[in-house]
N, C-alpha and C positions, 0 to 999 in steps of 0.2 A: 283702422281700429273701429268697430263696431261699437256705439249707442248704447246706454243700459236702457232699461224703459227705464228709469228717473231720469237720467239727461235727456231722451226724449219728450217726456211728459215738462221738463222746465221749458225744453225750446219751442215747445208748442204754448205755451202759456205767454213767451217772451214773445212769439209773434201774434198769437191775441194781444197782448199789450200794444205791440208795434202797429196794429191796426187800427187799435182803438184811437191810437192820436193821433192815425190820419184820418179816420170818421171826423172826430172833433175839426180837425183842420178845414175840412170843406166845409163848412158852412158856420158865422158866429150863434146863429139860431140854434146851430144844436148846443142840446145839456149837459147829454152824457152818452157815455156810450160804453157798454159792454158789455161780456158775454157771458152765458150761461150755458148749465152742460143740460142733458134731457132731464134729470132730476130738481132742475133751478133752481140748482148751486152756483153761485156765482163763479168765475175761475178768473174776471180779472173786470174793472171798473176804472173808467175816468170821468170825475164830474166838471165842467170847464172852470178852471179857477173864480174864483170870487160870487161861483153862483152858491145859492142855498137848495140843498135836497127839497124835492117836493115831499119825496115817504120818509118817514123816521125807517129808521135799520129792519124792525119787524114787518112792516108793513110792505118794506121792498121785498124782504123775504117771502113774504106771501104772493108779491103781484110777480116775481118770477117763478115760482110755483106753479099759477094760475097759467102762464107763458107758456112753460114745458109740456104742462098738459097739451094746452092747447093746437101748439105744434105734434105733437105725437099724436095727436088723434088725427089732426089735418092730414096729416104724411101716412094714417091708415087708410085714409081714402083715396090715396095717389093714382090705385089703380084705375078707379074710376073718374076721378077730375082730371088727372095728368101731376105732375110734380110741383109740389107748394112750391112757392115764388119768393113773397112775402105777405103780412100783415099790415094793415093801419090800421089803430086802434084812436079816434080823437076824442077826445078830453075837452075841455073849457079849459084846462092850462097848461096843457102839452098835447102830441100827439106823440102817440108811439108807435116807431116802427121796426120789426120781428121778422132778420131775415136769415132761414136756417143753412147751419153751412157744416154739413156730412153732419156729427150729434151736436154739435152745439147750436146757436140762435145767437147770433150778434142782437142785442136790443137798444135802441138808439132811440131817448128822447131830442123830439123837437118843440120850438117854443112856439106855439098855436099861430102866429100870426108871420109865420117864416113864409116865403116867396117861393115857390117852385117846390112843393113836396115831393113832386114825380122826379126830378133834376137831380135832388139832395138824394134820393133811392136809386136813382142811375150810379151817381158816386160811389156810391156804399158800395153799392154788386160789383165796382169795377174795382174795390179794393180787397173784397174777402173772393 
């Protein structure tokens, strides 16, 4: 039996999901983890329990905004750099890291003072 695209579109949301708690899973340092589509709409978020949002709701709205862009214009230049990888973007209270996977961008904070950022980025790429 063939898929509608809405059972497609929840199973792909359900395995964003199912990704994102194993981002969280590999390291306590991470905050959160999830993903946005090329327009930086959110399509799925986990923040690790007991922690506090660093942005209020608007402010996250705008900084993946800022995200999508920024990927979409990176991945115009493929031809000549080679294929975007990912981003670190560091902060004073997180660092953030933006790694694009076909239209979406998993975006995953970490807590500034986490051990091994390259280590925590091997993880990630070896789960999406």
């Amino acid at each position: 039996m063939n898929k509608t695209p809405e059972q497609k579109w929840k199973d792909s949301l359900l395995e964003y999901r199912k990704n994102c708690q194993k981002i969280l899973d590999i390291s306590k340092s991470i905050r959160y983890s999830g993903v946005i589509n090329e327009y930086g709409r959110t399509l799925t978020g986990i923040i690790r329990p007991g922690l506090k949002p660093i942005l209020k709701q608007e402010f996250a709205k705008n900084e993946f905004f800022i995200i999508s862009n920024l990927i979409t214009l990176r991945n115009s230049q493929a031809k000549a750099f080679g294929p975007f990888h990912h981003a670190v973007i560091q902060h004073q209270k997180a660092t953030i890291v933006c790694i694009p996977d076909g239209k979406v961008v998993y975006y995953v904070s970490i807590n500034p003072d986490a051990k091994s950022i390259d280590d925590i980025i091997r993880k990630i790429k070896g789960i999406v």
